[in-house]
N, C-alpha and C positions, 0 to 999 in steps of 0.2 A: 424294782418292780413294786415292791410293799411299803417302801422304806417312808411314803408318803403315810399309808394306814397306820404303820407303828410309829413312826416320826422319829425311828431310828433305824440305823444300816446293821446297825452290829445284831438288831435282834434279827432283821432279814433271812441274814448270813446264818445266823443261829439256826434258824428252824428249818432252811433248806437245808441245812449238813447233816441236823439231826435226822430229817425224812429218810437220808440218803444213806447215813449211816446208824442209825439206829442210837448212838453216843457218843458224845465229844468232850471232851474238855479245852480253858480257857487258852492256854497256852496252845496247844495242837490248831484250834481257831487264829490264835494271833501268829504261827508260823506261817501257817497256810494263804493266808489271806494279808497278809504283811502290816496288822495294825495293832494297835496298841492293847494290851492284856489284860490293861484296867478295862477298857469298854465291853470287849469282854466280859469280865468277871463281872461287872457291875448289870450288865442285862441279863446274864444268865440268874444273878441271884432274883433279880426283879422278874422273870420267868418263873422261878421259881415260889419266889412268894405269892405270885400271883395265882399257882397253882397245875400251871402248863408241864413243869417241869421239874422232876424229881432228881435226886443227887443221891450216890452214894460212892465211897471212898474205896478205894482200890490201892493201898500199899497208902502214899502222901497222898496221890493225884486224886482228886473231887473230880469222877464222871456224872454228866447229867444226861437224861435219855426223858422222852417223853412221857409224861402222866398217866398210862390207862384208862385213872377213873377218872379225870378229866370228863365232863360233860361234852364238852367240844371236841375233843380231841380226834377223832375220826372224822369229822369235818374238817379241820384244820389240814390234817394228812392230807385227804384227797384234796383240798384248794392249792397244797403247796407240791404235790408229787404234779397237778394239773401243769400249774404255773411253769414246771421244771421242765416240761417237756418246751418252752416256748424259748428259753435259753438257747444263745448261741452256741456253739458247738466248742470253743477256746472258753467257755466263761463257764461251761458247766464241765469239764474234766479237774476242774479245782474243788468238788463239790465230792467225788470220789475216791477215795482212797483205799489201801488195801490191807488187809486186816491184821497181817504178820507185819510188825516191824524191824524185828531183828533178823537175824540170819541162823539159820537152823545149825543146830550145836556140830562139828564133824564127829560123821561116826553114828548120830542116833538112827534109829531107823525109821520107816518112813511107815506108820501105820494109820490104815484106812478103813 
């Protein structure tokens, strides 16, 4: 849909996941979406440096999550949460994922 504006796919991919989920890293993008980890990592850093998006470290993994103070960045959001709704219905449940990944310890308990 963007991939013309940014004249890359990986960043497309990038900032509708982030919308959707608020943070991603490179590998979780290169599982999901079945491509390679460098293009990935290469446009999230170039997001990065450009200002879009911020990174901070979690254990190894480098999570990136959008800018705040970003000038743009609340325009951005609404053009790409827009955009999301126009996705087919097989092409945007790749774009969702769910926030536990492991499987909860047996035995602990369940508090709410």
């Amino acid at each position: 849909m963007f991939e013309y504006l940014f004249n890359n796919k990986h960043t497309e991919l990038i900032l509708f996941f982030i919308i959707k989920n608020n943070h991603c890293y490179a590998k979780q993008l290169s599982d999901i979406f079945n491509k390679s980890v460098y293009g990935f990592q290469s446009a999230l850093s170039k997001l990065e440096k450009g200002g879009l998006l911020v990174s901070f470290l979690e254990g190894n993994t480098r999570y990136y999550e959008l800018n705040k103070r970003y000038p743009f960045s609340a325009e951005i959001t609404n053009l790409f949460a827009k955009a999301y709704t126009f996705f087919p219905l097989e092409n945007s449940n790749k774009f969702e994922v769910e926030s536990r990944v492991r499987p909860r310890r047996k035995g602990k308990p369940i508090v709410s």
